[in-house]
C-alpha positions as a Markdown table, in Angstrom:
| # | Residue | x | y | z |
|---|---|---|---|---|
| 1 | Unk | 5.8 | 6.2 | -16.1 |
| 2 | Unk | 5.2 | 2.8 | -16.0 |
| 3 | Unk | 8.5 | 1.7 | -17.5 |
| 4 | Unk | 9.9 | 3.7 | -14.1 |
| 5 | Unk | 8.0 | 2.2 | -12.0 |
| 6 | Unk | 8.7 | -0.9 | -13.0 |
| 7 | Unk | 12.5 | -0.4 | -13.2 |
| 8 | Unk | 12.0 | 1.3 | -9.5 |
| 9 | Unk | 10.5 | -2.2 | -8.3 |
| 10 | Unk | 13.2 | -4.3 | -9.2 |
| 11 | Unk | 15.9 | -2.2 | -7.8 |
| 12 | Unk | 14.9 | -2.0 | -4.8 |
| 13 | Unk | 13.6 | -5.8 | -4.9 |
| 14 | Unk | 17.3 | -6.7 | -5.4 |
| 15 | Unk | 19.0 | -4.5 | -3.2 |
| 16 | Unk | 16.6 | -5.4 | 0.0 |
| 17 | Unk | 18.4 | -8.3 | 1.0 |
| 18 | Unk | 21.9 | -6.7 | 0.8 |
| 19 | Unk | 20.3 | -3.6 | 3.0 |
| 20 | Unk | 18.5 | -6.0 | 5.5 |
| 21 | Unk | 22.0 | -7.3 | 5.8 |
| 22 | Unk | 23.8 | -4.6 | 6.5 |
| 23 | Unk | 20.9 | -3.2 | 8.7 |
| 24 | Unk | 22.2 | -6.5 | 11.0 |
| 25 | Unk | 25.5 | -6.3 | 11.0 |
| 26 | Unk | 25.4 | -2.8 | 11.6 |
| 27 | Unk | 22.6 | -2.8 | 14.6 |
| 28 | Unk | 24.8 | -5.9 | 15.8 |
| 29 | Unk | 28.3 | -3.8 | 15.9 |
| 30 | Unk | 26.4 | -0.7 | 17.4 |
| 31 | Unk | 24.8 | -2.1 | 20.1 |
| 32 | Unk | 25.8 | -5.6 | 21.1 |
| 33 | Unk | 29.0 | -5.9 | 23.7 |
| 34 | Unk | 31.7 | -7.7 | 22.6 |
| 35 | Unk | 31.0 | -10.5 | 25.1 |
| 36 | Unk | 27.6 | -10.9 | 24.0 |
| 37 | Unk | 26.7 | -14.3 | 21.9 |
| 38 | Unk | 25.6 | -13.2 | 18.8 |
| 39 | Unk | 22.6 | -15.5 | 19.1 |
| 40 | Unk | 21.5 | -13.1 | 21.6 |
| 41 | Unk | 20.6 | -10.6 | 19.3 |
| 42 | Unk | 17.1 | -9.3 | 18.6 |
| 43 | Unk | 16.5 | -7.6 | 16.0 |
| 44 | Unk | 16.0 | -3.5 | 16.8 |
| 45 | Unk | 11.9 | -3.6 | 14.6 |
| 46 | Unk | 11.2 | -6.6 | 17.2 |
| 47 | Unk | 11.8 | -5.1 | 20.6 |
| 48 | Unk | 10.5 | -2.1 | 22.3 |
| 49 | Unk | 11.2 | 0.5 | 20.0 |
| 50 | Unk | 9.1 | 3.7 | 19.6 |
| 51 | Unk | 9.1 | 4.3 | 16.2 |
| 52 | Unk | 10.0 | 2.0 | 12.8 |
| 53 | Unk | 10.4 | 3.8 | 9.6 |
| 54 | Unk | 9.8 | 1.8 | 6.0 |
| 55 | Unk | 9.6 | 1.4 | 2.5 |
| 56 | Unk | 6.8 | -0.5 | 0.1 |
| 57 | Unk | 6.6 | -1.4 | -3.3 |
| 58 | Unk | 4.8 | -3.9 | -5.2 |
| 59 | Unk | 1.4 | -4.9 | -7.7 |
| 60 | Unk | -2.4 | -3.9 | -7.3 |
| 61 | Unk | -5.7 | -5.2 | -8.4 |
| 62 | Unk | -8.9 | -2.9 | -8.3 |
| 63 | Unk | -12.3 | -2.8 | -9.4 |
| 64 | Unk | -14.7 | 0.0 | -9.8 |
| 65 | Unk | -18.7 | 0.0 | -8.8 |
| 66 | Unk | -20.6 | 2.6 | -10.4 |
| 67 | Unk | -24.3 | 2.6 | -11.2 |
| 68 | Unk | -23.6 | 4.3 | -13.7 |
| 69 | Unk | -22.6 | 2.1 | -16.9 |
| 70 | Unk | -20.8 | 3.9 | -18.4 |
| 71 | Unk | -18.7 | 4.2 | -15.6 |
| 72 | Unk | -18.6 | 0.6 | -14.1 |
| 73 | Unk | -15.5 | -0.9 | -14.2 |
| 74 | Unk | -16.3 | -4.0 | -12.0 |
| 75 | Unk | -13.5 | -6.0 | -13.8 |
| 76 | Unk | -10.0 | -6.0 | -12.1 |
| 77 | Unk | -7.5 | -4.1 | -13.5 |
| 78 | Unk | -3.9 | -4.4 | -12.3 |
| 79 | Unk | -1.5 | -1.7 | -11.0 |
| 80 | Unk | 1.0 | -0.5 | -8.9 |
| 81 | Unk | 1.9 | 1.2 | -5.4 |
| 82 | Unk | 5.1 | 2.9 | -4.4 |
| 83 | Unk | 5.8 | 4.2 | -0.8 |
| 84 | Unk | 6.9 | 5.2 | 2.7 |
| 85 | Unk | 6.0 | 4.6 | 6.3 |
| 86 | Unk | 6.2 | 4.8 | 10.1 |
| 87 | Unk | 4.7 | 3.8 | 12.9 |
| 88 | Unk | 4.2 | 4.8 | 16.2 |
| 89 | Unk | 4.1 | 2.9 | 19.5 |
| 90 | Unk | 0.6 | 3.7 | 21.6 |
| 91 | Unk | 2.2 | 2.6 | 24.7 |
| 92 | Unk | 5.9 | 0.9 | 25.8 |
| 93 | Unk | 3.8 | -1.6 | 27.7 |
| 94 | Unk | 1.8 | -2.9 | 24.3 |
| 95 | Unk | 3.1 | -3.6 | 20.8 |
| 96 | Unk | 0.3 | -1.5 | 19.2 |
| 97 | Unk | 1.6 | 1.1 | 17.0 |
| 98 | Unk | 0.1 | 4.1 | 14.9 |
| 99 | Unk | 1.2 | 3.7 | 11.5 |
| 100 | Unk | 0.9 | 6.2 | 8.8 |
| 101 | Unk | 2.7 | 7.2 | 5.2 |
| 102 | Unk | 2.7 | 8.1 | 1.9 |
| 103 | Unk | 1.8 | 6.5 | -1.7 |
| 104 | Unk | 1.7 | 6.4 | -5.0 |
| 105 | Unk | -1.3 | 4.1 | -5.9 |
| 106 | Unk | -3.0 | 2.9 | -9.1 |
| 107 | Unk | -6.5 | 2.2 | -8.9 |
| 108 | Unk | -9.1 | 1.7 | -11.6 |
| 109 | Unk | -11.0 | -1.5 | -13.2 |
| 110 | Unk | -12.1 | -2.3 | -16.9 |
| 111 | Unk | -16.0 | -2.5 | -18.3 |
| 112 | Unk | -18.4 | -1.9 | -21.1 |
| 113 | Unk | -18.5 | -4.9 | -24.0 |
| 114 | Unk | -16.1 | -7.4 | -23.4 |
| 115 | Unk | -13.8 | -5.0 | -21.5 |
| 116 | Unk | -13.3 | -2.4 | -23.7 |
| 117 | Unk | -13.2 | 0.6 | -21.4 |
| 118 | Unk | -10.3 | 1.2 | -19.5 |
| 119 | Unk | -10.7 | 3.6 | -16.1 |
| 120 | Unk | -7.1 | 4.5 | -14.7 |
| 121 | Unk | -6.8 | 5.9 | -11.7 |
| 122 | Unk | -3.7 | 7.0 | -10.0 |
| 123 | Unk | -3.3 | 8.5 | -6.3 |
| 124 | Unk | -1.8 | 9.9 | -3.8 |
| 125 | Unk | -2.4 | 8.0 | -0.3 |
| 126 | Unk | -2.3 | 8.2 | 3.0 |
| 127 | Unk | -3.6 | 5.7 | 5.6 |
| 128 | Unk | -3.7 | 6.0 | 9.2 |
| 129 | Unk | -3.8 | 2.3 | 10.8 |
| 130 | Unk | -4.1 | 0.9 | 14.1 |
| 131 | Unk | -1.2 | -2.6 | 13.9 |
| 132 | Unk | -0.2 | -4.8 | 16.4 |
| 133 | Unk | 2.9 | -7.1 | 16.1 |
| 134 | Unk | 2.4 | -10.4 | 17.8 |
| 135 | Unk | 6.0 | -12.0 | 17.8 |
| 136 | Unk | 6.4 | -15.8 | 16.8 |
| 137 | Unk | 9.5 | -16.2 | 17.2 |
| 138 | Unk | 13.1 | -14.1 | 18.1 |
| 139 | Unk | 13.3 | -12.6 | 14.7 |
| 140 | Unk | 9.7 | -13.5 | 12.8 |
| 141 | Unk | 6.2 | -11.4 | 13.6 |
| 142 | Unk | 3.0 | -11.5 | 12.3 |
| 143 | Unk | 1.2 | -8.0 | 12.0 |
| 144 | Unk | -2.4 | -7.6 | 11.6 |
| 145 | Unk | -3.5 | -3.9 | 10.6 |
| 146 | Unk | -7.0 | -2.0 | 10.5 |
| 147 | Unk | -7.6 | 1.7 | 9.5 |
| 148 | Unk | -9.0 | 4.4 | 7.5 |
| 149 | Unk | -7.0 | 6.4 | 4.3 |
| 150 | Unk | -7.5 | 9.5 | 2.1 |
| 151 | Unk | -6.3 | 9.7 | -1.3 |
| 152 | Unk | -6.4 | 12.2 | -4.1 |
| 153 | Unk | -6.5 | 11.8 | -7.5 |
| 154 | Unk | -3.2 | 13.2 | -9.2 |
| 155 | Unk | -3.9 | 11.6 | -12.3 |
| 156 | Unk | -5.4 | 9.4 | -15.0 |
| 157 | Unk | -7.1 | 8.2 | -18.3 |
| 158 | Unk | -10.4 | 6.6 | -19.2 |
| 159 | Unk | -9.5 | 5.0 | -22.5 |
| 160 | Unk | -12.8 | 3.5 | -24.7 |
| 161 | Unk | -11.0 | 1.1 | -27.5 |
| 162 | Unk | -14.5 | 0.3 | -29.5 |
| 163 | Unk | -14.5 | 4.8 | -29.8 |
| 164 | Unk | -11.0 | 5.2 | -29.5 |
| 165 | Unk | -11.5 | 8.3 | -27.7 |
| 166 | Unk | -9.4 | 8.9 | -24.3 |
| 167 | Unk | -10.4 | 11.5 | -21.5 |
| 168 | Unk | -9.4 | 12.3 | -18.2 |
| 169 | Unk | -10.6 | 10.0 | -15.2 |
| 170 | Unk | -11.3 | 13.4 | -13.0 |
| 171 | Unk | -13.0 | 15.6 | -15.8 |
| 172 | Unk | -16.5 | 16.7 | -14.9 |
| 173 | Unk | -18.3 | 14.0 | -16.3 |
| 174 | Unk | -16.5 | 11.2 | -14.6 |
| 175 | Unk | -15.1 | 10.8 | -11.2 |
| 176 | Unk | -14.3 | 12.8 | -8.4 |
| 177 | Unk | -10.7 | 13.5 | -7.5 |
| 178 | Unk | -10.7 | 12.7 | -3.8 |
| 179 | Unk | -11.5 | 9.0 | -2.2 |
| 180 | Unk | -11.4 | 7.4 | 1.3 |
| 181 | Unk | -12.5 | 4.3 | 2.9 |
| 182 | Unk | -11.5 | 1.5 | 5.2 |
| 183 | Unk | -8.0 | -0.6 | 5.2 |
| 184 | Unk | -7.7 | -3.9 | 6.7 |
| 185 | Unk | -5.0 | -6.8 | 6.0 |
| 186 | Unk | -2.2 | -8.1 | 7.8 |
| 187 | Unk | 1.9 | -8.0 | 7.3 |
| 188 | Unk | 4.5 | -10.4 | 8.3 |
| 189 | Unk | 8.1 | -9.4 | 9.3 |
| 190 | Unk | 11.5 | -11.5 | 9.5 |
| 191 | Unk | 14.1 | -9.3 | 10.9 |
| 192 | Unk | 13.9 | -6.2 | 9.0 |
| 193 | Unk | 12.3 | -7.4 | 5.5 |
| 194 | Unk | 8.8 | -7.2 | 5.6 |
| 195 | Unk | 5.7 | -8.1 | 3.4 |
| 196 | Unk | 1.8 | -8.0 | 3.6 |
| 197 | Unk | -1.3 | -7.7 | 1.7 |
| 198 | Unk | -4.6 | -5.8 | 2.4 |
| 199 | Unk | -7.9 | -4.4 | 0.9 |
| 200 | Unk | -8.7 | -0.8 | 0.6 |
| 201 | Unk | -12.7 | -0.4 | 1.0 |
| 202 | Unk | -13.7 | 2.8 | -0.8 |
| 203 | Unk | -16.2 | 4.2 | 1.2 |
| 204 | Unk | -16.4 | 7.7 | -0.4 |
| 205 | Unk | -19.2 | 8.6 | -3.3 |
| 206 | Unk | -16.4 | 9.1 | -6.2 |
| 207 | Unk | -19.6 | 9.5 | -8.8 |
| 208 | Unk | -20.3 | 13.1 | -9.5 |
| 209 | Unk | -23.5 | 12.9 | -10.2 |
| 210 | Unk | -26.3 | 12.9 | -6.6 |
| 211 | Unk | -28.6 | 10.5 | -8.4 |
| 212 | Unk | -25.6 | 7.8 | -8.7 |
| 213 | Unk | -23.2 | 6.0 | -6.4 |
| 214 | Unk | -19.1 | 5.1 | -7.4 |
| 215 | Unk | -17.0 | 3.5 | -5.1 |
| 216 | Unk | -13.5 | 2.1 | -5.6 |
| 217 | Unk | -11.7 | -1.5 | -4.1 |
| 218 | Unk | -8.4 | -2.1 | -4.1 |
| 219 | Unk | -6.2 | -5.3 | -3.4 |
| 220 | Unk | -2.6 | -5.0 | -2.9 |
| 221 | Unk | 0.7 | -6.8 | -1.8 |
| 222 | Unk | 4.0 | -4.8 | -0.8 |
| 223 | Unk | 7.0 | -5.6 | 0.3 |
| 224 | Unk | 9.7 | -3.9 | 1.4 |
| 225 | Unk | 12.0 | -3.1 | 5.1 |
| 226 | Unk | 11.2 | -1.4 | 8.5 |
| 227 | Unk | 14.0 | -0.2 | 10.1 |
């Protein structure tokens, strides 16, 4: 899986900027008169559309904060996300959309004796954001983003080296399968690549047991296109 993933990253990393290009050329031949100076042009994901559609890939680091010990997994253990998007514009007068999606996230963080134990946690996301695009310039925006997101847990290992004994991350003495919590972080966009980074918040009590509390954090960057 993680040899796909990884292969799946790269492609699309090296075919974005023959796509963005093409996304150009093609809005430009669609749309733009011929007696229109090219320099003219503004990009279709900078002007008053209603709706954007786009893709995200690209690296994770998360932590886990149990009480319990044997749980805790408060160092930062690296991942992966893999997804889609949209957004919808709140109102023509405003550049304040409503942006949801779908991904494939890996969570998870590392603990007992010098690391040792290995929590893996992989999910499927959705967030529902609130993001307004301020633009800087005829083709270049900054986005700044705030929101909620659910998640279930569709997999995962926790792997103890000193035992070497592996069990799942959702059985019934670990970690519950579903998570949610707060999203904040920002995104910039030049014509139609985009990137940004953000923090998921884990807000939900992932610890089965009443007496203890578990709660995830994620960091992430993605890049990818709106269109």
């Amino acid at each position: 899986m993680k040899r796909m993933m990884m292969i799946t990253m790269l492609a699309v990393l090296t075919a974005m900027p023959s796509m963005a290009q093409y996304g150009r050329r093609h809005y430009s031949r669609s749309v733009t008169p011929r007696h229109t100076n090219y320099h003219s042009y503004t990009p279709r994901s900078l002007t008053s559309d209603l709706t954007y559609f786009g893709i995200r890939i690209g690296p994770t680091v998360s932590t886990i904060n149990a009480d319990d010990i044997a749980l805790d997994g408060d160092s930062p253990k690296s991942g992966f996300s893999l997804g889609v998007t949209c957004g919808v514009r709140v109102a023509p007068a405003t550049p304040l959309y409503l942006e949801t999606g779908l991904s494939y996230i890996e969570k998870g963080g590392k603990g007992g004796p010098n690391g040792t134990t290995s929590y893996s946690m992989n999910y499927l996301e959705a967030p529902f954001l609130m993001k307004y695009k301020h633009t800087l310039a005829q083709d270049f925006s900054i986005q700044p983003f705030a929101g909620v997101y659910c998640a279930a847990g569709v997999s995962g290992k926790i792997r103890e080296q000193n035992q070497r004994k592996v069990q799942s991350s959702f059985a019934d003495n670990a970690f519950k399968r579903f998570d949610g919590g707060l999203r904040i972080g920002c995104g910039l966009q030049y014509d139609y690549l985009y990137t940004e980074l953000g923090y998921d918040i884990g807000l939900s009590n992932i610890e089965r047991d009443d007496f203890n509390t578990a709660n995830t954090g994620c960091f992430f960057v993605s890049v990818g296109l709106n269109l």
